[in-house]
C-alpha positions in Angstrom: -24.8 -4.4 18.2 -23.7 -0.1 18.6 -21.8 1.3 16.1 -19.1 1.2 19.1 -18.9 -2.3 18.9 -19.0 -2.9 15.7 -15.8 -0.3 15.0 -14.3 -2.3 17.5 -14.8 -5.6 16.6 -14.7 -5.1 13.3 -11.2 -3.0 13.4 -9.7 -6.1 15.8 -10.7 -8.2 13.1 -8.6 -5.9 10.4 -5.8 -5.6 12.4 -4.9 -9.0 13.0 -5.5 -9.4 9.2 -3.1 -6.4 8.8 -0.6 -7.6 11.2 -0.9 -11.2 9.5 0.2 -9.7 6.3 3.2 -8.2 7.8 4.3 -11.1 8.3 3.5 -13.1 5.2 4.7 -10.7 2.6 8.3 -10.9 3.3 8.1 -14.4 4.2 6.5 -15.0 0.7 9.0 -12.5 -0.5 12.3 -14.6 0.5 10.3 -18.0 -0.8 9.7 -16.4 -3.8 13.3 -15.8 -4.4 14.8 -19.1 -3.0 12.8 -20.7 -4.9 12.7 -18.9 -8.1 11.7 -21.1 -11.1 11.6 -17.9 -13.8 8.4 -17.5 -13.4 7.4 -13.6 -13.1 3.7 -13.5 -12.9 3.5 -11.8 -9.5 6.4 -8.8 -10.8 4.8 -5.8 -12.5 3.5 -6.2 -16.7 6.4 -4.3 -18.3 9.1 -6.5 -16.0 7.1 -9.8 -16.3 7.4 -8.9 -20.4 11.5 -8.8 -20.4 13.3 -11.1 -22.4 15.3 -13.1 -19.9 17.5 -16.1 -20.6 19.0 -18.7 -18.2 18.7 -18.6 -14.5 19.4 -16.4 -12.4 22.3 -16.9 -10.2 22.3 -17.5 -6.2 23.7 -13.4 -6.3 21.0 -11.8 -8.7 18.6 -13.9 -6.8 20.0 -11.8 -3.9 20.0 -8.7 -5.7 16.2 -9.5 -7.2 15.4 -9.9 -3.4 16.7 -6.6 -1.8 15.3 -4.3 -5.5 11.6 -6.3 -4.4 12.3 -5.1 -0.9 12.3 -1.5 -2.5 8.4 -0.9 -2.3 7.8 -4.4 -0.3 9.2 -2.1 2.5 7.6 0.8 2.0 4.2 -1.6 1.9 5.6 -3.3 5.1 5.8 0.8 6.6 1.7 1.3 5.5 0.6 -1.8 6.6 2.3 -0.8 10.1 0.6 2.4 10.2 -2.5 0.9 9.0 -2.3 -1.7 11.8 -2.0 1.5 14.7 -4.7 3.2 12.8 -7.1 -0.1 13.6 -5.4 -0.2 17.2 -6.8 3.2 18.1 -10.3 2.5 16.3 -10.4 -0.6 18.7 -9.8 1.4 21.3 -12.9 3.9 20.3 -10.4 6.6 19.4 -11.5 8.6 16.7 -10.6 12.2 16.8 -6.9 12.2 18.2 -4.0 13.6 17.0 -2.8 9.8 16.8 -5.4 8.9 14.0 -3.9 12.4 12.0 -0.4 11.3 12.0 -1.5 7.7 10.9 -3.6 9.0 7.9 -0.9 11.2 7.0 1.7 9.1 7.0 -0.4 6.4 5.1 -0.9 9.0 2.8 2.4 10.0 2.4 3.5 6.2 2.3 1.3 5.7 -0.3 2.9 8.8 -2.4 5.9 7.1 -1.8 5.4 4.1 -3.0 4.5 5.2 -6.5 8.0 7.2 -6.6 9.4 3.6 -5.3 8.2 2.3 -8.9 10.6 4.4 -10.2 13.0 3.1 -9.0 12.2 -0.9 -8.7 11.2 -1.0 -12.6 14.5 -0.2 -13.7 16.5 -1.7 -11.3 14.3 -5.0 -11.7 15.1 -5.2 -15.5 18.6 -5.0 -14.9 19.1 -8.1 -12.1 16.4 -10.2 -14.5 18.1 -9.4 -18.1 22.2 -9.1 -16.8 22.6 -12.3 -17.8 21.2 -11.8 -21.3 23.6 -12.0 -24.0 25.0 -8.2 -25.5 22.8 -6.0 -26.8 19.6 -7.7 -25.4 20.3 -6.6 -22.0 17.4 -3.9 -20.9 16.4 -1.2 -18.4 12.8 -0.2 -18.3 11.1 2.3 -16.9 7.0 3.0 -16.6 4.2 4.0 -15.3 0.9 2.0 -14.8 -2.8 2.8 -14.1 -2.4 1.1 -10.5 0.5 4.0 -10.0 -1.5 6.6 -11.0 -4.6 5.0 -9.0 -1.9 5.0 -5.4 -0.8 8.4 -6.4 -4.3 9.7 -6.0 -5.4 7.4 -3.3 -2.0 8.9 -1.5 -3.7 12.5 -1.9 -6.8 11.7 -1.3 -5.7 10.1 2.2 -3.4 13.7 3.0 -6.7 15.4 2.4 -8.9 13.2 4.3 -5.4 13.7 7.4 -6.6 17.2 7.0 -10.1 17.0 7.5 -9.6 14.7 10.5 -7.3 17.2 12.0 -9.9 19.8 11.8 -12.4 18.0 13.1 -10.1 17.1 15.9 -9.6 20.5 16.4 -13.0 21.4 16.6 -13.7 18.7 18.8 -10.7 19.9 21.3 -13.1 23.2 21.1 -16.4 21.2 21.6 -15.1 19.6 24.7 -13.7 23.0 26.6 -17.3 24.6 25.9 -19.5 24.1 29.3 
């Protein structure tokens, strides 16, 4: 097998996995919160560590759904750019101005999504502890290792959008030389 078929086949492959989890994430997303049981294992440690008391009402269910759909979103806007990223390696394009815009932006996705935290922790501790009695209602805010990890993943991919336009740029340059 060339190294051409084997980006090919093996970014068809990643795609459809891509594409499949565009799908399943909010699906699991909405389950997750028609469902709701008050379990919080998949939300993030400091959220998953609230004190929260009773159920949660068919409206802060609601609300729980559209504060997860804060950085599900953003996710839902890399894994789409991630997906056209594998489209154009199945298609054997490496050095276009296509593949630039889709590193940057999954760089600059990924940048977002850490500022996304931001907002979802605090927001998320509201909806789970509003029901708490007075005075052990709470709004957290944090910062974890996996943020700090996606915040320089996020540069590192800006960087790497960069380089590739360079590259593409001195291929451009490569191809006009007889």
């Amino acid at each position: 097998m060339t190294i051409q078929q084997r980006i090919r086949i093996t970014s068809r492959i990643m795609r459809w996995i891509v594409l499949s989890l565009m799908v399943l994430i909010p699906v699991l997303n909405v389950l997750f919160w028609v469902t709701y049981d008050g379990q919080y294992a998949f939300l993030s440690q400091q959220i998953s560590n609230l004190p929260i008391h009773g159920e949660l009402s068919p409206l802060f269910r609601a609300f729980g759904f559209i504060v997860c759909f804060i950085p599900t979103g953003i996710i839902m806007a890399g894994l789409f750019h991630l997906s056209q990223l594998f489209k154009l390696y199945e298609g054997y394009h490496i050095f276009t101005d296509a593949n630039v815009r889709c590193y940057r932006r999954l760089g600059q996705i990924l940048i977002l999504w850490v500022f996304s935290t931001f907002l979802y922790d605090p927001l998320m501790s509201i909806v789970l502890t509003y029901n708490n009695p007075p005075g052990q209602r709470m709004i957290q805010i944090g910062f974890e290792s996996v943020d700090l990890t996606a915040l320089l993943i996020g540069v590192v991919v800006l960087i790497v959008s960069w380089v590739m336009q360079a590259a593409k740029q001195l291929k451009d340059e490569q191809d006009l030389t007889i």
